[in-house]
Residue, then its C-alpha position, 0 to 999 in steps of 0.5 A: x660667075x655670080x649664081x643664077x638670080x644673083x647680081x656680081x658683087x659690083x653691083x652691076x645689072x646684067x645686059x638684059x636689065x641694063x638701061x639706056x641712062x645716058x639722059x639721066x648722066x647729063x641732067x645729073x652732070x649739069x645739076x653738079x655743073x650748077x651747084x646743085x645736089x646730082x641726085x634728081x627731086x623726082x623721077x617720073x618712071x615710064x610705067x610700072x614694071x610689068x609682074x614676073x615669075x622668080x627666077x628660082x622656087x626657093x629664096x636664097x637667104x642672102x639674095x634680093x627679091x628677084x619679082x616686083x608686083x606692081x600696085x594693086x588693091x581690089x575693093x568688094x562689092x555687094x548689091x542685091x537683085x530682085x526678081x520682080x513682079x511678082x513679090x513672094x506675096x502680096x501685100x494682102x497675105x502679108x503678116x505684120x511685122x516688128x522690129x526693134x518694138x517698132x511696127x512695119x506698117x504703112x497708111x493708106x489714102x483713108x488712113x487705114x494702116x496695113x503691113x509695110x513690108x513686101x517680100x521678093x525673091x533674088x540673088x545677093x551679087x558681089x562684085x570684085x572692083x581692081x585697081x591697077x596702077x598705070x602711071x605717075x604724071x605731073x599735074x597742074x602748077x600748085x606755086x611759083x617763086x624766084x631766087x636771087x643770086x646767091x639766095x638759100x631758101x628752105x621751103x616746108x611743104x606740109x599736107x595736113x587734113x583735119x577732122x573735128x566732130x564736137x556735139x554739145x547737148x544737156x538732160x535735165x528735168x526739173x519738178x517742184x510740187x509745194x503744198x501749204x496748210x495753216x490752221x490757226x484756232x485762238x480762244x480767249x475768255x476774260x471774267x472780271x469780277x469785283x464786290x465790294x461791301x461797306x457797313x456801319x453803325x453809331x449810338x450816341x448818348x448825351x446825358x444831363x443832370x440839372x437841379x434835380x431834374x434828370x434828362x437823357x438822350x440816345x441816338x443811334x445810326x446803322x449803314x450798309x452799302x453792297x456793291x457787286x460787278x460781274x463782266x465775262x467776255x469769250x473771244x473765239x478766232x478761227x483762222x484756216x489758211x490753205x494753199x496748194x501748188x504744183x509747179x511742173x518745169x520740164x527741161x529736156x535737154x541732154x548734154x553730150x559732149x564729145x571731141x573727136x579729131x582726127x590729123x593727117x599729115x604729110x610733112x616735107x623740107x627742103x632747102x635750095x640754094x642759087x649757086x648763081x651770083x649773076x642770075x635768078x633761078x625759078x623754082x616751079x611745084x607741081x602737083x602728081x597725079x596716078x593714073x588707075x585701070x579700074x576693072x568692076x566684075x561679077x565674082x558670086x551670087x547667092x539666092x536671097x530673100x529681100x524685104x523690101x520696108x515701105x514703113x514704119x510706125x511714126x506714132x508717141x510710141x515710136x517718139x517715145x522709144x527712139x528719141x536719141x535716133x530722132x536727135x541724131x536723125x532729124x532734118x528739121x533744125x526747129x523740130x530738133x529745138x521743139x523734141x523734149x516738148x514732143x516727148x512730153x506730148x506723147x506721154x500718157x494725158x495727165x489726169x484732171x483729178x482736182x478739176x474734176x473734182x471740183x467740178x462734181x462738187x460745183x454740180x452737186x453744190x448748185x443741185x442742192x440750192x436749186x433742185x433744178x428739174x434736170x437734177x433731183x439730188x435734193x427735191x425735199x430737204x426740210x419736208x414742209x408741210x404744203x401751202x394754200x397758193x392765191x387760187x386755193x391750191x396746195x403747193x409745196x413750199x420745199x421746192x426753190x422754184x416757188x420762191x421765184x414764182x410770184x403768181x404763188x401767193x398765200x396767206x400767212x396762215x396759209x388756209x386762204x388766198x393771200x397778197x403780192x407780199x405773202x409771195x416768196x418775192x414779195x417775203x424778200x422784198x419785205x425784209x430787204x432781200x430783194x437784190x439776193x433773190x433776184x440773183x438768185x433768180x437769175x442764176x437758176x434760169x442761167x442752170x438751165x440754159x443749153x450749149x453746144x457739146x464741145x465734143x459734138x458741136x451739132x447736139x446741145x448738152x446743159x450748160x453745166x455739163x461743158x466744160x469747167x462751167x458748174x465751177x464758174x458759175x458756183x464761184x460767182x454765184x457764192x462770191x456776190x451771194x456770200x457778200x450779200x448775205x453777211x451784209x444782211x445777216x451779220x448775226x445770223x444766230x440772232x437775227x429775227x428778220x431771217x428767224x421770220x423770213x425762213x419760217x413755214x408758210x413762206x415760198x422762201x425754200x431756197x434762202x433757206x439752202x443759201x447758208x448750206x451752199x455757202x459753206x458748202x463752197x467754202x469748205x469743200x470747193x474752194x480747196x479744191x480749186x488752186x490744184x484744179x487751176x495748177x492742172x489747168x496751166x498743165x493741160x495748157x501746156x500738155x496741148x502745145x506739146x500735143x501740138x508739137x507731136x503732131x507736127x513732128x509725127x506729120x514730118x516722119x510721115x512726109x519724109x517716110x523713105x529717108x527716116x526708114x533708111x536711118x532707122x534701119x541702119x541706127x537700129x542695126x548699128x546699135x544691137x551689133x545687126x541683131x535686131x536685123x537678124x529677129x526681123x529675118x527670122x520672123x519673115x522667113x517664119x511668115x513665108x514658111x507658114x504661107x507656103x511662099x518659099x519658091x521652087x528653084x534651087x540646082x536641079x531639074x526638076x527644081x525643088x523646094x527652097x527651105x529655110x535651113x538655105x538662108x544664112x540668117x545670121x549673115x543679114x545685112x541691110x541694103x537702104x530699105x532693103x533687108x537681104x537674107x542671103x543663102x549659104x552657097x554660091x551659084x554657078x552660071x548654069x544655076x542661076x540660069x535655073x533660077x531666071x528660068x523657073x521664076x522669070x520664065x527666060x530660057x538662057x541668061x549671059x553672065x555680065x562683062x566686067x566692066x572696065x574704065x582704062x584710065x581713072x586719074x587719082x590726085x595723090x600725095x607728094x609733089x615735082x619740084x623743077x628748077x630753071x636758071x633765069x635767062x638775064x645774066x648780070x654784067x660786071x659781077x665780080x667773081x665767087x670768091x675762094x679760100x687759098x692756103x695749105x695745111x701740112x700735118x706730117x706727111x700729109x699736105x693739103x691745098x686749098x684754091x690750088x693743087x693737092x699735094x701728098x708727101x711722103x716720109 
């Protein structure tokens, strides 16, 4: 007899374990009847056998297992309870709070921002959900096919799941900043000199003696011709060529690429022969489904502080700090296509140093022509001595407005009453400057003008001040005055006409200032405005990217609830819960110093919970929660303490499990049934056979016949 918990060496069961296999023996004995494999393609078990103790304490070396558990597996569970009303404090006492940099604020309906957590107290409950398979049973028909007579088909079943995640983006800034100067400065001189000197003398003497008369006679001749010639030319060319740009080009696109794939399969063959030569055979697939008892059940509960997170702070600094979260968060495609340009708009304003500077330079540059009444930079810049005007008075000639007044007349001595022509217009008109003071003229009643302020639309501000105006007007008024002048004035230094035009005794003090002017804005302002013009295109650019960032800002803010569940999970994920854990600290500090920790906790009467009951490196997050659970678990009766002193309940019941007794669960494999067809063919001939036998001594083998064995 074999020992206890032992089967006999023949393998048979003992009665108590024996089976009813009498179907099992027909279905395989008709399969071998049929040419087909006796073992069957799948067995539906009955159910799964119920667990039992070993036999024995002790496992014999050479014994089987004598228990089986039946499947199982159990999944944890944690969900948070808050006891609420009321929060640990309202949200007035509330300290403002951080996490990774990033403020915890909200926005009232005024916009006002206030701290955006709220603390509560409750229970960290776990749950503890098992599953226990039930049964196995045949699902829906997945495919269908026929075999001919005699048909061999192998057919390959394979279960495969795919997963690829591939993200492509790219990061490149681009900048070019190129300044070019030139100053080129040519001097030539030319002397040409040439003398020349011719001199000659001659004596002629002619002498004749005749018959004792004598006679003599002498001629002399002297010539001197000088010559001398002296040219001398100075050529002196100044060139001066400056160019200044400042090209910004920022691409802001980061390139990642990453593959990840993941295959799981489940390969399965198999190879099926029609052992009919008169009739088909119907192969059925069906799918296999397991059936679960799911039982959910409450396993621990621990005291808790939950944060509760209403917000975030969805300012440039937030966009600033977490652009990576925003491109792996956002749920607007265009935004995700528009976000370098928000992160350029939430940088620091660029500083206009060239514009400003050309805009002071414009201002100090029409102050000095026209010493307008706004401004007295330059009341008096040559001190002439005062003039007598028609009516006898005297008046100052080193003001400009006198050169446009053409009441103010004076005589060229200026010690009595003078005409039209002795008026600074009149001055002009005589030596064809008319058109140049005109526009002189119109260009200071233009300074003086008043516009609304771009920043206070409703008080007004001279027009200089606006804006890049002073600029403008000074270019303009240097480009038609600069071409005038060179038209009348192409000699200055010679020029007799400006000699008298510009003398004392005439209201003619600001053609005095035009050549200042001019070279004032030739050499101080026009350098000045190509970098002014550069940064102009880059505040053009600098407000669509603010543009931008207020579109995006107003986005976070109208789905606030959803980007402050990312963030908490993006932010715990990418410090290892650290920041989880500073934030925990700095809200149990805060409760601490408010004296808002509750008085519950085991005893009666309760004592003071303390912050040494928390496992503060055991925070986890929960959505927009952030749970603090304490170090030990709760018994029934504890926590119906807690529910007493906090919510004023006298008895509390621990909840049922919860228990759903069929779950159907597809799973993997598949039932294979097979059925002969009904129509048998007439007039098949039948299957052939091999005959003959085969003698190897004394062994004799018969093929298609009997088997016979002889001996020696």
């Amino acid at each position: 007899m074999p020992a206890d918990g032992e089967h006999s060496q023949s393998g048979e069961r003992p009665e108590s374990e024996r089976q009813d296999l009498g179907p099992a023996v027909r279905i395989a004995a008709e399969r071998v009847a049929a040419g087909l494999s006796g073992h069957p393609l799948a067995v539906m078990p009955a159910g799964p056998p119920p667990q039992q103790d070993p036999a024995v304490t002790d496992l014999l070396q050479c014994s089987p297992p004598s228990s089986r558990s039946g499947p199982s597996f159990v999944l944890p569970l944690r969900r948070p309870i808050l006891f609420q009303p009321p929060p640990l404090l309202p949200p007035p006492d509330v300290f403002p709070l951080r996490i990774a940099c990033t403020p915890i604020v909200t926005k009232t309906a005024d916009g006002t921002l206030i701290p955006g957590w709220i603390p509560y107290f409750g229970l960290d409950a776990t749950f503890a959900q098992t599953w226990n398979l039930t049964k196995v049973t045949i699902g829906d028909l997945a495919s269908t096919m026929a075999l001919a007579p005699g048909e061999q088909l192998t057919l390959e079943f394979q279960s495969s799941q795919r997963k690829v995640l591939e993200q492509s983006t790219l990061e490149s800034t681009e900048s070019l900043s190129s300044t070019e100067s030139t100053t080129a400065d040519k001097e030539a001189i030319n002397i040409a000199r040439s003398a020349s000197k011719t001199e000659g003398w001659h004596v002629d003497t002619t002498g004749t003696l005749t018959c004792g008369y004598a006679s003599l006679s002498v001629t002399g001749g002297y010539s001197q011709s000088v010559t001398e010639a002296n040219q001398q030319a100075v050529n002196h060319i100044h060139d001066k060529t400056q160019h200044s740009a400042r090209s910004l080009k920022a691409l802001h696109k980061i390139e990642v690429r990453g593959v990840s794939e993941g295959i799981v399969q489940d390969r399965m063959t198999r190879t099926i022969t029609n052992p009919y030569y008169d009739r088909t055979v119907t192969l059925n697939v069906f799918h296999l489904l397991k059936h679960f008892s799911v039982q959910t059940a409450l396993s621990e509960q621990r005291y808790a502080i939950v944060l509760r997170i209403d917000g975030l702070g969805f300012d440039r600094d937030f966009v600033l700090r977490n652009t990576d979260f925003l491109r792996t968060n956002l749920l607007d495609s265009s935004l995700l296509n528009d976000l370098p340009v928000a992160v350029q708009g939430a940088k620091q304003p660029l500083e206009s140093t060239a514009l400003y500077s050309a805009i002071d330079t414009a201002q100090l540059a029409l102050a000095y022509l026209f010493s307008p009444p706004f401004d007295d930079r330059a009341p008096n810049m040559f001190n002439m001595p005062p003039i007598r005007d028609e009516n006898g008075n005297l008046v100052s000639q080193n003001e400009p407005r006198t050169s446009f007044e053409i009441s103010l007349q004076h005589d060229a001595v200026g010690d009595t009453p003078g005409r039209f022509q002795d008026s600074g217009f009149g001055r002009a008109n005589e030596h064809n400057c008319a058109v140049l003071l005109t526009t002189l003229g119109f260009f200071y009643k233009l300074i003086q003008e008043s516009v609304p302020d771009p920043k206070d639309p409703s008080s007004q501000i001279n027009i200089l001040k606006a804006d890049d105006n002073a600029v403008r007007i000074c270019t303009a008024l240097a480009a038609s005055v600069g071409d005038l002048w060179n038209k009348l004035f192409p000699d200055p230094l010679n020029s007799n006409q400006l000699k008298e035009l510009v003398d004392a005794h005439r209201f003619t003090e600001v053609i005095r200032r035009v050549p200042g002017f001019l070279a004032m804005v030739s050499g101080m302002l026009q350098p000045l405005l190509d970098p002014a013009k550069a940064e102009q295109a880059a505040l053009a650019d600098y407000a669509q990217a603010q543009f931008v960032l207020q579109h995006l800002l107003e986005h976070l803010e109208c789905n606030r609830n959803y980007y402050v569940q990312r963030y908490l999970r993006y932010i715990a994920e990418t410090t290892a819960n650290q920041a989880i854990i500073d934030l925990a600290k700095d809200a149990l500090d805060a409760l601490v110093a408010q004296k808002a920790l509750p008085k519950v906790l085991q005893k009666d009467p309760p004592v003071q919970v303390t912050i040494g009951d928390f496992d503060v490196d055991r925070t986890f997050i929960d959505k927009r929660e952030v749970i603090i659970p304490g170090f030990l678990p709760l018994t029934n009766q504890q926590v119906a303490v807690v529910v007493r002193e906090l919510l004023e309940e006298g008895k509390t019941d621990p909840p049922l499990p919860a228990v759903d007794p069929d779950l159907e669960v597809a799973c993997d494999g598949i039932y294979l049934e097979v059925a002969e067809g009904a129509c048998v063919l007439q007039g098949v001939p039948p299957r052939p056979q091999l005959g003959g036998s085969v003698a190897v001594k004394d062994l004799e083998v018969s093929l298609g016949g009997q088997a016979h064995s002889a001996g020696g």
